[in-house]
C-alpha positions as CSV (number, residue, x, y, z in Angstrom):
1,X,0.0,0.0,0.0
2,X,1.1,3.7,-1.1
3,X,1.9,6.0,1.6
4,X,0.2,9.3,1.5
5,X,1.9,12.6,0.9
6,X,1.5,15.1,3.0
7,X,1.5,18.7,2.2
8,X,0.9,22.1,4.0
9,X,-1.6,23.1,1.6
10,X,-3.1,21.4,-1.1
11,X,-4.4,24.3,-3.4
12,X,-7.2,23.0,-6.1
13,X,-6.5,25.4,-9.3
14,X,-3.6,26.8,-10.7
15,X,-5.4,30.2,-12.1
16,X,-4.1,33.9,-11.1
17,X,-5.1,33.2,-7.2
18,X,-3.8,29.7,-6.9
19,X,-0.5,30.8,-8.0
20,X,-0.4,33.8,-5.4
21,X,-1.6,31.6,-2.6
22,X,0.4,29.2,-3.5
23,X,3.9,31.9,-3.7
24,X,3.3,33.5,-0.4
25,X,2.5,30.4,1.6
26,X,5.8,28.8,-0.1
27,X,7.6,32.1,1.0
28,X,6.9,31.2,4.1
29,X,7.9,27.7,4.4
30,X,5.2,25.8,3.7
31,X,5.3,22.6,1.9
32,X,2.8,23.4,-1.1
33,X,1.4,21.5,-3.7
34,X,-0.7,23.3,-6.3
35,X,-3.1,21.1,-8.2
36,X,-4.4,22.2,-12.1
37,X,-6.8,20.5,-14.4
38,X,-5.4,21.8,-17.6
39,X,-2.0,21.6,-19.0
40,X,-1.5,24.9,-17.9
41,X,-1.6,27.3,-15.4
42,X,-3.1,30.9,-15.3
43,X,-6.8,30.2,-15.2
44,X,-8.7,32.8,-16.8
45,X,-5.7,35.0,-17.4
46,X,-4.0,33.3,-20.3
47,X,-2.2,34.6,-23.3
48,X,-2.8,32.1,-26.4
49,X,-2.7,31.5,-30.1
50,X,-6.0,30.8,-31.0
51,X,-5.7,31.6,-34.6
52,X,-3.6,28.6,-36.1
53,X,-0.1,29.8,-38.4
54,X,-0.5,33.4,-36.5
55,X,1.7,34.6,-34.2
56,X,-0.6,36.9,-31.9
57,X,-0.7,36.2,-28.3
58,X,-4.3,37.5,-27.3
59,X,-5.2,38.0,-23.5
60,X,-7.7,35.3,-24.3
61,X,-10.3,35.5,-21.2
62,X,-9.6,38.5,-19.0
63,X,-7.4,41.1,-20.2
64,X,-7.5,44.1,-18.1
65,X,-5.6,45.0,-14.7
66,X,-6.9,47.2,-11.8
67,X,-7.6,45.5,-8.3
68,X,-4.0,43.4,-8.2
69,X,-2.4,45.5,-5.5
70,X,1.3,47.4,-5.8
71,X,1.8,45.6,-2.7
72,X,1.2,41.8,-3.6
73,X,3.1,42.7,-7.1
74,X,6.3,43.9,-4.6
75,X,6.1,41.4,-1.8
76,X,6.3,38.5,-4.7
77,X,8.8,40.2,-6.5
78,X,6.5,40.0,-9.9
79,X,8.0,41.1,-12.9
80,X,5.1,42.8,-14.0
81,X,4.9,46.1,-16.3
82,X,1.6,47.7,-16.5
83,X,0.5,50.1,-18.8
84,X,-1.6,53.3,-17.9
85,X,-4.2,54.4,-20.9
86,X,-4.2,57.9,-22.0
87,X,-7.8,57.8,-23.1
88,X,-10.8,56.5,-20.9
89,X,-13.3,56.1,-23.2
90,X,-14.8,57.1,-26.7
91,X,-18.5,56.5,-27.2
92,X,-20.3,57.0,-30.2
93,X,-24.0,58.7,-30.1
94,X,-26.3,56.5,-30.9
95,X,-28.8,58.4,-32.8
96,X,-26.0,60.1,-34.3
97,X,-23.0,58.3,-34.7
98,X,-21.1,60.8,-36.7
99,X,-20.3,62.7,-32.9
100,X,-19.4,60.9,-30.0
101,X,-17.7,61.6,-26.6
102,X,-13.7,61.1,-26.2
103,X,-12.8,61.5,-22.3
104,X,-8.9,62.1,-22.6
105,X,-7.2,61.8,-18.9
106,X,-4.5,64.0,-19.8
107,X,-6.8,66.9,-21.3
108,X,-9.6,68.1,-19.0
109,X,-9.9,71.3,-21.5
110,X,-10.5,68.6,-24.6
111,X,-12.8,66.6,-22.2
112,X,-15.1,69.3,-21.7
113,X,-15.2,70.6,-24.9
114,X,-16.2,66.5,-25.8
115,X,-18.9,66.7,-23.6
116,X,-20.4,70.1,-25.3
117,X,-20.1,68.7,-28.4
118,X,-23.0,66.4,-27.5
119,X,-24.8,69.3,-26.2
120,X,-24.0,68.3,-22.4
121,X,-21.4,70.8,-21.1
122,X,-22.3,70.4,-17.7
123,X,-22.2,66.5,-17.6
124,X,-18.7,66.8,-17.3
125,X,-18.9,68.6,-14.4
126,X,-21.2,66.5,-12.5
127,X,-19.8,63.3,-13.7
128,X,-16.2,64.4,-12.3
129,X,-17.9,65.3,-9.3
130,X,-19.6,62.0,-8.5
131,X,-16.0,60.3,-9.4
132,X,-14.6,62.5,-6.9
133,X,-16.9,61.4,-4.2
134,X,-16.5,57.9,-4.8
135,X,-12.4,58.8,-5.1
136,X,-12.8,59.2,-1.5
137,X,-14.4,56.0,-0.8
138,X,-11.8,54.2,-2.8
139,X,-9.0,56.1,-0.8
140,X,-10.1,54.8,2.9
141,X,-11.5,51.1,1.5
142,X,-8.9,50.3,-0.8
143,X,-6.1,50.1,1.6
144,X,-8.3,47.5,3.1
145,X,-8.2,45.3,0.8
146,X,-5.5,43.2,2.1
147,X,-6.6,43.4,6.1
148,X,-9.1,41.3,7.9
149,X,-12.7,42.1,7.1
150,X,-14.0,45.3,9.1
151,X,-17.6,44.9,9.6
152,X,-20.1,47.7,7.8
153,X,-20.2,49.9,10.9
154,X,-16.5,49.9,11.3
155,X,-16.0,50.7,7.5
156,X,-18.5,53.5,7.3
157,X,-17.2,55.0,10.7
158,X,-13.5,54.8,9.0
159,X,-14.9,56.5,5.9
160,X,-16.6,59.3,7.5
161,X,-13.5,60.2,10.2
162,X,-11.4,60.3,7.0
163,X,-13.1,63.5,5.9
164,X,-11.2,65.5,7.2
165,X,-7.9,64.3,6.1
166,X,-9.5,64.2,2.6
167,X,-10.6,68.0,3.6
168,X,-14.3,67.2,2.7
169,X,-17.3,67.7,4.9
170,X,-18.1,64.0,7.4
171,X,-21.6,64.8,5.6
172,X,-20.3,64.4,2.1
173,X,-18.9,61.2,2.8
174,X,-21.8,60.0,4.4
175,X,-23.9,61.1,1.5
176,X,-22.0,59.0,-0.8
177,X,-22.0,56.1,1.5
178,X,-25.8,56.2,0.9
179,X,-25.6,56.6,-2.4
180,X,-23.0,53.5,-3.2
181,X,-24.4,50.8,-0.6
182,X,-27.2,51.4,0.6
183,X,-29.2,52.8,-2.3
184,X,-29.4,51.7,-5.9
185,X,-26.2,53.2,-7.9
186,X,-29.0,54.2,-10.4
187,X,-30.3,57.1,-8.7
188,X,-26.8,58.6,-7.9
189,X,-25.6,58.6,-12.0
190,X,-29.1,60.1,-12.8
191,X,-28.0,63.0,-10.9
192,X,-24.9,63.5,-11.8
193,X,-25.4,63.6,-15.8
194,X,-28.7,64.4,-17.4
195,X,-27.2,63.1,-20.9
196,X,-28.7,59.3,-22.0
197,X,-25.3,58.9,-23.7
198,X,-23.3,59.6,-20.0
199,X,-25.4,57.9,-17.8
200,X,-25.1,55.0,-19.9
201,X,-21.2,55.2,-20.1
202,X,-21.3,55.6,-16.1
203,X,-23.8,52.7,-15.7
204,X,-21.3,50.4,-17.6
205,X,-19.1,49.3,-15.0
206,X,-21.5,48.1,-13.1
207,X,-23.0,45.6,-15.6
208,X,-19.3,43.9,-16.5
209,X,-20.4,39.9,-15.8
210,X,-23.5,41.1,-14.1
211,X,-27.2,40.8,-14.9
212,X,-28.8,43.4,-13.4
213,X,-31.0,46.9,-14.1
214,X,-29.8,50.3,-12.6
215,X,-32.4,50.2,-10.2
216,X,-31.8,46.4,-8.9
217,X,-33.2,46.0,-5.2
218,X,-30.5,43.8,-4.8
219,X,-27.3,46.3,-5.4
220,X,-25.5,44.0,-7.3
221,X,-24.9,46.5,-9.7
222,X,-23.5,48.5,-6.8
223,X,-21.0,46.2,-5.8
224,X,-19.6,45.6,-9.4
225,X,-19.5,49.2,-10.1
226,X,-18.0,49.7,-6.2
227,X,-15.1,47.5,-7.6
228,X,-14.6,48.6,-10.9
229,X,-13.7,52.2,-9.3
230,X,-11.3,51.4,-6.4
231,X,-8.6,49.6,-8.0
232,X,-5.5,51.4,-7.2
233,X,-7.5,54.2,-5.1
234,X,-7.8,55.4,-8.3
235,X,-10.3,53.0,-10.3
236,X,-7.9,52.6,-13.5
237,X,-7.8,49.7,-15.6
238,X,-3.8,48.7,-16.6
239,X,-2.9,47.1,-19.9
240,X,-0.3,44.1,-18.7
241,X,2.7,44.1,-21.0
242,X,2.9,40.6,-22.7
243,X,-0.7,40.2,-22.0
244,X,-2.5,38.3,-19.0
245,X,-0.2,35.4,-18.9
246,X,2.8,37.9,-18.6
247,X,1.0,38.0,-14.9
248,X,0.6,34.4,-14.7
249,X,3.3,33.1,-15.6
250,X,5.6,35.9,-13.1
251,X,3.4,34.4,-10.3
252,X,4.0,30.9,-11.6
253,X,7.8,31.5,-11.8
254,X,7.7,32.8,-8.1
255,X,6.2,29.8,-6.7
256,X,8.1,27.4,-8.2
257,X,11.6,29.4,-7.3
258,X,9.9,29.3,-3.4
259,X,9.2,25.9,-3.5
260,X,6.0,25.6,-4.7
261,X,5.4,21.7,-6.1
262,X,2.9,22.7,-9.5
263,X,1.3,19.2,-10.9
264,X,-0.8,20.5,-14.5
265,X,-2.9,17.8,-15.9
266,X,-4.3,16.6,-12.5
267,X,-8.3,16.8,-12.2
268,X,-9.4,16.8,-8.7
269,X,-12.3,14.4,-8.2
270,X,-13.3,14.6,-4.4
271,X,-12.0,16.5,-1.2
272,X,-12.7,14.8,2.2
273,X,-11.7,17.4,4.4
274,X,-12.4,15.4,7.7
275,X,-8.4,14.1,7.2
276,X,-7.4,16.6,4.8
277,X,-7.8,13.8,1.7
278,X,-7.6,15.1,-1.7
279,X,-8.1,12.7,-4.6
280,X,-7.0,13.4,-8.3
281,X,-6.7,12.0,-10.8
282,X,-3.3,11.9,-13.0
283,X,-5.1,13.0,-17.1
284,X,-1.7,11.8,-18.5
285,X,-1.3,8.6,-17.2
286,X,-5.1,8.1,-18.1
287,X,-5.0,9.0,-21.5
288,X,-2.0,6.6,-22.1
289,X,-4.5,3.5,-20.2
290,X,-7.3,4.7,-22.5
291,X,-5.4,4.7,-25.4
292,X,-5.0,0.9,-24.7
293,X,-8.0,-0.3,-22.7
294,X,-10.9,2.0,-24.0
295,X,-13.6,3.0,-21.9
296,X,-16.8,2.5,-22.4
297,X,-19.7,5.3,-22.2
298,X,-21.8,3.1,-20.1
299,X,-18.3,3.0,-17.9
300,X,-18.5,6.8,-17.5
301,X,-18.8,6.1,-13.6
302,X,-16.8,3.3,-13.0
303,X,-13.7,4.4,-10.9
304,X,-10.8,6.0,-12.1
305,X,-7.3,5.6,-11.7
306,X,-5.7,8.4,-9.1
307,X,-3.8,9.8,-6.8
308,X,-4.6,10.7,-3.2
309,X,-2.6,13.4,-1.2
310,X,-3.0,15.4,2.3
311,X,-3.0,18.7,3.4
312,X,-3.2,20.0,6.6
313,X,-5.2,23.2,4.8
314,X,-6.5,22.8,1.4
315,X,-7.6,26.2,-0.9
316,X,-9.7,25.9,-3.4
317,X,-9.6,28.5,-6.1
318,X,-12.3,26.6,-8.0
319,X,-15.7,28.7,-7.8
320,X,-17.5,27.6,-5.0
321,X,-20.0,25.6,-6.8
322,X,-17.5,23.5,-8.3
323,X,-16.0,23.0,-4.9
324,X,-19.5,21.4,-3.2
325,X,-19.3,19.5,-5.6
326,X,-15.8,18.0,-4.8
327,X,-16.9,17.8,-0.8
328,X,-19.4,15.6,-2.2
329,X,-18.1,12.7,-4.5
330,X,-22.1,11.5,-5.7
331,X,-23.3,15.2,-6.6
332,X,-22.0,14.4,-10.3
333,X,-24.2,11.6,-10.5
334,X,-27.4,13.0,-8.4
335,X,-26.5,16.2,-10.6
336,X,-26.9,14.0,-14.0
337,X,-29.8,12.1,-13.1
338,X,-31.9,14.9,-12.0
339,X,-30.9,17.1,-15.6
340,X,-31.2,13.6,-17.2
341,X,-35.5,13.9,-17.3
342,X,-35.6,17.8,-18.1
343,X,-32.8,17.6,-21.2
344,X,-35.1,14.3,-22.6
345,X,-38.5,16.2,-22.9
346,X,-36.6,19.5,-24.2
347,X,-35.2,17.6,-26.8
348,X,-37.8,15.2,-27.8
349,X,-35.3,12.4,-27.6
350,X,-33.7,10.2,-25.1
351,X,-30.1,12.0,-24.2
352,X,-26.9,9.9,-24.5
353,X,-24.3,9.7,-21.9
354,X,-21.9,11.4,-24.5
355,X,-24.0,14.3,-23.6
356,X,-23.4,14.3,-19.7
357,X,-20.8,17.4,-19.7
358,X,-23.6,19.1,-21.2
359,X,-26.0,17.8,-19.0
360,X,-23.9,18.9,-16.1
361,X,-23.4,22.6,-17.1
362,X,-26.8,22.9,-17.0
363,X,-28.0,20.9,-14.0
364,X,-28.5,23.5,-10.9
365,X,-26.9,22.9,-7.6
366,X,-29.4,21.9,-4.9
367,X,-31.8,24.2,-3.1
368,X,-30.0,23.8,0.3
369,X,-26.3,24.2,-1.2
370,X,-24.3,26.6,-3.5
371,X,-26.6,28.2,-6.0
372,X,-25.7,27.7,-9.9
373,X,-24.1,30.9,-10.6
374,X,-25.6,33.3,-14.0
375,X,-22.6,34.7,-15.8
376,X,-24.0,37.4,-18.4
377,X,-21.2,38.2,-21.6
378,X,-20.1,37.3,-24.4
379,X,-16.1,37.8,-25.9
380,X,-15.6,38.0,-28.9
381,X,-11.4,37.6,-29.9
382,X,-10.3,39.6,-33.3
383,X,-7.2,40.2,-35.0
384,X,-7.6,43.0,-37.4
385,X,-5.2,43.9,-40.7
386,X,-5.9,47.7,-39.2
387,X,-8.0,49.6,-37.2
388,X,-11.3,50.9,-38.8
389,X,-12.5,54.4,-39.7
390,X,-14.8,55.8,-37.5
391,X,-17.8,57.8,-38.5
392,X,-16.9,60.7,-36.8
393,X,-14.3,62.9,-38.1
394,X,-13.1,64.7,-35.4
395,X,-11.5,61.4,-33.2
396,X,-8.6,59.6,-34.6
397,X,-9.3,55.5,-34.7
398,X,-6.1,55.2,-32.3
399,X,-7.5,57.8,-29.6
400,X,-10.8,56.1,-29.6
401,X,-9.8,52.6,-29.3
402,X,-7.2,53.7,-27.3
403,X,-9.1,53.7,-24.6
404,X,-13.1,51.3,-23.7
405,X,-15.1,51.8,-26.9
406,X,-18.5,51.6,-26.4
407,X,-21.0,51.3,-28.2
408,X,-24.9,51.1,-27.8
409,X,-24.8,51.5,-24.4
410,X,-27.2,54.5,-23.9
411,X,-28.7,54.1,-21.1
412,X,-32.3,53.8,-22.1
413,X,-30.2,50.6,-24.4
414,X,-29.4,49.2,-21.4
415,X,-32.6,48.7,-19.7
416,X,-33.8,47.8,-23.5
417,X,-31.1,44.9,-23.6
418,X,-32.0,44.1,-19.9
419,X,-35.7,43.6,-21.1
420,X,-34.6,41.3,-23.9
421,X,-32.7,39.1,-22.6
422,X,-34.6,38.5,-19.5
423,X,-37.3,37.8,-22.2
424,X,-35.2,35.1,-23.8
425,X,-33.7,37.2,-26.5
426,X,-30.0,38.3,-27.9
427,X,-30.5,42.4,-27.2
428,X,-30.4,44.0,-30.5
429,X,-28.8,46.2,-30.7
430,X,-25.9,44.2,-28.2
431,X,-24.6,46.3,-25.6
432,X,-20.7,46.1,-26.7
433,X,-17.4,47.8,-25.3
434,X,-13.7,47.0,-27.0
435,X,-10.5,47.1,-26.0
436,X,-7.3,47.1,-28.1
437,X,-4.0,45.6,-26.6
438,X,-2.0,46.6,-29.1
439,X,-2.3,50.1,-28.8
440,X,-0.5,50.1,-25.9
441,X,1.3,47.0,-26.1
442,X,2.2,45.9,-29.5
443,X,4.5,43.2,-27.9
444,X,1.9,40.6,-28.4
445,X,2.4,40.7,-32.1
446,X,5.3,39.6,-34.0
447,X,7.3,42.6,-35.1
448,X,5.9,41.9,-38.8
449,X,2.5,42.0,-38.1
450,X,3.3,45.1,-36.0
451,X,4.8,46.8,-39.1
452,X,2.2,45.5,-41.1
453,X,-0.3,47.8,-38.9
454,X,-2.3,44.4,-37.8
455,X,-4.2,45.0,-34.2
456,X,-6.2,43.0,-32.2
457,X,-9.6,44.3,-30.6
458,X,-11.4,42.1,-28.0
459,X,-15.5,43.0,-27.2
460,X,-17.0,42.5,-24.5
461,X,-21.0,42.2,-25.0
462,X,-23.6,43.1,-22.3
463,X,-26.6,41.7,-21.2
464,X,-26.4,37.9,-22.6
465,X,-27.2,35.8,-19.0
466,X,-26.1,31.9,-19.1
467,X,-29.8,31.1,-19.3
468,X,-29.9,31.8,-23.3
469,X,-27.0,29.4,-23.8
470,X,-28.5,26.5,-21.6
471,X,-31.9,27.5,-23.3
472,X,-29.8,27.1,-27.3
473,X,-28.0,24.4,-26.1
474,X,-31.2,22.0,-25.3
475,X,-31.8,21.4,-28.9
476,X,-29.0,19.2,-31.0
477,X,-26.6,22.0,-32.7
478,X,-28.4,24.8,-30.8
479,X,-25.3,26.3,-29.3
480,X,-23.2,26.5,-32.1
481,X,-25.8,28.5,-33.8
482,X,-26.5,31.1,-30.5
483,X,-22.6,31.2,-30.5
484,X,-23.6,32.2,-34.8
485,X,-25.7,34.9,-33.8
486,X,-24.1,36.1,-30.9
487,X,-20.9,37.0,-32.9
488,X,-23.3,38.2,-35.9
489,X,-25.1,40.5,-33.5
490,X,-21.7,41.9,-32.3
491,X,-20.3,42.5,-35.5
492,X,-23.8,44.3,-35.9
493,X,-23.5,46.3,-33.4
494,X,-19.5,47.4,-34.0
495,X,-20.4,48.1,-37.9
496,X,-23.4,50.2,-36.8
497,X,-20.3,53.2,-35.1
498,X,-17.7,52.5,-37.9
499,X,-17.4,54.0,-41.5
500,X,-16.6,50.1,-43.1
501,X,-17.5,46.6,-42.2
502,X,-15.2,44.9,-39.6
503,X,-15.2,41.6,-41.2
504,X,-13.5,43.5,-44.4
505,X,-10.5,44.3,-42.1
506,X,-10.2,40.7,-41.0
507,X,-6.9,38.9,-41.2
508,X,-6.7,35.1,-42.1
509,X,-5.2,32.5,-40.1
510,X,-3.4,29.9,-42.0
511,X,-6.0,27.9,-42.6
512,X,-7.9,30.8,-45.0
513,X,-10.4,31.7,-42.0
514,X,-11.1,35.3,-40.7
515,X,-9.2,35.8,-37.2
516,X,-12.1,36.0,-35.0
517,X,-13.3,33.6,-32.2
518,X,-16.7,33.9,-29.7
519,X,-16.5,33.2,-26.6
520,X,-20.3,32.4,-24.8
521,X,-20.8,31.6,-21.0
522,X,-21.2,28.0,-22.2
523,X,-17.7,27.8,-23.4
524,X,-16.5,29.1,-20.4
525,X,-18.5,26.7,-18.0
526,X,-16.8,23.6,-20.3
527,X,-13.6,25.4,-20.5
528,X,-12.8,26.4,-18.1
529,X,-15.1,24.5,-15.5
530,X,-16.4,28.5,-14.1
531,X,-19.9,27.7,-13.8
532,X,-22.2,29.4,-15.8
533,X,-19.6,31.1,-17.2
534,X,-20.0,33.6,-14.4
535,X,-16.4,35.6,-14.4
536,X,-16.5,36.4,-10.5
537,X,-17.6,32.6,-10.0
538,X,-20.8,33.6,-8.1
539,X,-22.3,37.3,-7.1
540,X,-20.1,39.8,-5.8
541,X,-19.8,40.9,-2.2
542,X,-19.2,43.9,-0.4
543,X,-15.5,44.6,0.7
544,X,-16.6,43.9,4.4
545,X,-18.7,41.7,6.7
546,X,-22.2,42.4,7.6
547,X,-21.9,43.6,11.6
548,X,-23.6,40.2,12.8
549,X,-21.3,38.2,10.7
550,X,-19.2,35.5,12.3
551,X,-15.5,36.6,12.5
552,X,-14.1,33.9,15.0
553,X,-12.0,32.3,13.0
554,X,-8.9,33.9,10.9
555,X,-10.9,31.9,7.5
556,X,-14.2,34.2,8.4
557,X,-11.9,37.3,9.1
558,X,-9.9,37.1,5.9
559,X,-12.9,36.6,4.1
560,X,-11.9,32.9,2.9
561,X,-14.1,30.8,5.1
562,X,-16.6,27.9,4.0
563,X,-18.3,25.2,5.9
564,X,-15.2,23.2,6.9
565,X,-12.7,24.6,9.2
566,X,-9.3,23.1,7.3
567,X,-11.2,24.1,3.6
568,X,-10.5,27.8,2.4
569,X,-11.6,29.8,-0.8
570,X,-8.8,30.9,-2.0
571,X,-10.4,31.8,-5.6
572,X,-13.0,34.4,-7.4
573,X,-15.6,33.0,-4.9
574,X,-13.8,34.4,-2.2
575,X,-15.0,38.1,-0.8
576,X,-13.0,40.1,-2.2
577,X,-11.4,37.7,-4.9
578,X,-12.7,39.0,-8.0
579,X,-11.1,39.8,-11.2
580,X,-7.4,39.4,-11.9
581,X,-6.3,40.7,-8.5
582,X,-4.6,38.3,-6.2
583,X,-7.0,39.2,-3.3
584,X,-8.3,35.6,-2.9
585,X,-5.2,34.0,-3.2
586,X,-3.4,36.7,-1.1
587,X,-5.9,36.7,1.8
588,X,-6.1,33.0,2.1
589,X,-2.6,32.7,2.5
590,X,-2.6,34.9,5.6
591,X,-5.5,33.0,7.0
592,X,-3.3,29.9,7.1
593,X,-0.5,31.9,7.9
594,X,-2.3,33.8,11.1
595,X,-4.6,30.2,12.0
């Protein structure tokens, strides 16, 4: 019989916040073992190739930086450059798309004389102004970040005695308070900006991966928008030289050089975190046994050959869905069997057991554990010969995607979209906002297609919850063709802003096909095993405890804490832990480190 190994930690997942739990608790001499499904690490924040015979390394998933802290970035010793954009944002009109707004951070004078050339002067005014008074929320709560959880009270009472360092009246601060979590972030844009275009613009970062109206009971909105503003103190959003893996792989690479044991190609199958017991099992080794004793689909079940370690703390950075499952070895089955009924009548015919990862992406989790989580986006990948005209002759294609393009995202085309898709529709037109990485970082591109003037442009579309994808994909072929018209409805949207079709300024990959790829929720879920394709893993959370929230335990202070005492979220799932920001990873680390 095989002894054991025994580990310090045994982290689940080798994306962004694996890697960083995984670095600091091997700085500090623990025995680590870092576990990854795929044959590489980085999660979400990958650079690949996916255009075959071209040599462009898109940030593939997420592609932006703002909440990974200076501090985590020093303390690891990452060699990381980030990039600061010049421009914020360029936004076309939508009834007129010949004019548009440019907000230049360098040029207040050009700014406001953007903003009067939609005939809104004093929108830029009172959309500074409400920046400025969430500016001073993001300067007491972001420094937080990296603490123990203060309770609501504690947070509020630190915001308002900071107003007087911040030279602002205690009654501003608590005005904004109000305004940011206790009231719907709606209310608070329609009074700064009286402009459709500007609210819209504003409302946007609240709606990146989230479903929601501006007027949501439930602040969701609020919380994505809180977090989309702080990052840095100062809310902007970093271009990573190299692209996303450039971050990944530095954190990889620091790991490893602390001691950090990384094993890719290892799919966890069950955590029994009575005695610490992780079981995986080696995808290698089983593709060589398959290759000469086949499986058989009515085998699908039978066990599998594995490995089993133990950790005296394991971290998942699997969403937390994923990870109930894992505590509970059955749920895949229960899961199966109870989608098995629903998938049959949909389709009219009996469903194979080729179609159980299907099956599974759609099956929710049970009413008395971890609810399925909704992801609502689509990206959309493209690698352009050049960058298009634009319909409006006054802003220079460089300067307005040099900073988040958006388009149809008025704000009476938001609560439109909203209405569509919760109707079971693609919103036409589609919400969209771009980004281009090569504008400020051509590195990413070989230096022909740099001097060929080639540049890639990633969209990110609005509005498009999981539930249309699981609704397409219950009929043979139907996601592939709500994958069709999600991409044709982007492309829509884009060509609807821009003097010439996009699809003319296509490159081909080596294969003759235009350089584009769409990315739904669905392929996300499959993936990248991030349920529902929900970015965040789950809904957001504010960056504190509730005042009658537990905080016994380091876990519950650090904001890491789940049902079992030695089992810590370490991922997306975590409070605090989403986007590409180390928080997770960072925060379960000291939770061990201070247990």
């Amino acid at each position: 019989m095989h002894s054991v190994e025994q580990y310090d930690a045994v982290i689940v997942g080798g994306g962004h916040n694996g890697l960083t739990a995984a670095a600091y608790l091997a700085r500090a001499g623990k025995r680590v073992l870092l576990l990854e499904r795929l044959d590489h690490t980085g999660g979400a924040a990958v650079s690949e190739r996916p255009f075959p015979g071209v040599d462009a390394r898109l940030s593939r998933y997420s592609y932006l930086v703002s909440l990974l802290p200076q501090q985590i970035i020093h303390e690891l010793g990452l060699d990381v450059q980030l990039v600061r954009r010049r421009f914020s944002s360029y936004t076309p009109d939508p009834d007129n798309p010949g004019k548009g707004l440019l907000i230049d951070n360098r040029d207040d004078d050009a700014t406001v004389a953007s903003f009067a050339s939609i005939g809104y002067p004093e929108d830029a005014a009172g959309i500074a102004e409400l920046h400025r008074r969430i500016g001073h929320l993001a300067s007491v709560l972001w420094p937080t970040v990296l603490e123990p959880l203060r309770s609501r009270s504690d947070a509020r009472d630190a915001a308002i005695a900071a107003a007087a360092d911040l030279g602002v009246p205690a009654a501003e601060i608590a005005s904004i308070w109000s305004a940011v979590f206790d009231e719907p972030i709606g209310r608070a844009i329609e009074d700064a900006a009286r402009a459709d275009l500007v609210r819209g613009v504003v409302f946007t970062d609240a709606l990146i991966g989230t479903f929601a109206r501006a007027d949501d009971p439930t602040l969701q909105q609020n919380i994505c928008f809180l977090y989309h503003l702080i990052g840095g103190g100062t809310g902007d959003w970093d271009v990573p030289v190299g692209g996303m893996g450039a971050v990944t792989d530095a954190l990889r690479r620091t790991a490893e050089e602390a001691g950090a044991e990384i094993r890719t190609l290892a799919e966890v199958t069950s955590i029994q975190p009575e005695h610490g017991l992780v079981a995986y099992v080696d995808l290698a080794a089983e593709a060589e046994l398959e290759a000469t004793e086949p499986m058989s689909t009515l085998d699908r079940f039978r066990p599998r050959p594995g490995v089993v370690v133990r950790g005296e703390w394991i971290l998942s950075g699997a969403a937390p869905a994923v990870l109930e499952r894992l505590l509970d070895p059955a749920a895949e089955q229960r899961a199966v069997a109870a989608a098995y009924a629903a998938w049959s009548a949909a389709r009219g015919t009996p469903v194979q057991w080729s179609d159980a990862d299907a099956i599974l992406g759609t099956a929710p989790a049970p009413e008395d554990g971890v609810p399925h989580p909704e992801g609502a986006q689509v990206k959309v990948n493209l690698l352009l010969r050049r960058l298009p005209e634009l319909l409006d002759p006054a802003v220079d294609p460089s300067a307005a995607f040099g900073g988040t393009f958006h388009i149809n995202e008025g704000w009476a085309q938001l609560e439109h979209a909203y209405l569509e898709a919760e109707a079971g529709r693609i919103p036409d037109p589609l919400p969209c906002e771009i980004y281009c990485h090569t504008l400020s970082d051509p590195s990413i591109l070989t230096p022909e297609l740099q001097a060929s003037g080639a540049h890639t442009l990633t969209v990110f579309g609005l509005h498009v919850p999981h539930r249309l994808a699981v609704a397409a994909d219950a009929i043979p072929g139907g996601h592939d063709a709500f994958r069709d018209a999600l991409q044709a409805a982007v492309l829509r949207s884009l060509d609807s802003v821009i003097a010439e079709p996009i699809e003319d300024l296509l490159l081909l990959d080596a294969e003759g096909r235009p350089c584009i790829e769409t990315r739904t929720t669905l392929d996300l879920e499959r993936s990248l095993a991030m349920p529902g394709g929900n970015i965040f893993h789950g809904p957001l959370s504010w960056p504190f405890l509730e005042d009658d929230a537990p905080r016994t335990t380091a876990a519950e202070r650090w904001g890491v804490a789940t049902a079992h005492p030695r089992v810590l979220l370490c991922g997306a799932g975590a409070r605090r832990g989403g986007a590409v920001s180390g928080l997770g990873g960072h925060n379960a680390a000291m939770a061990v480190l201070d247990a």
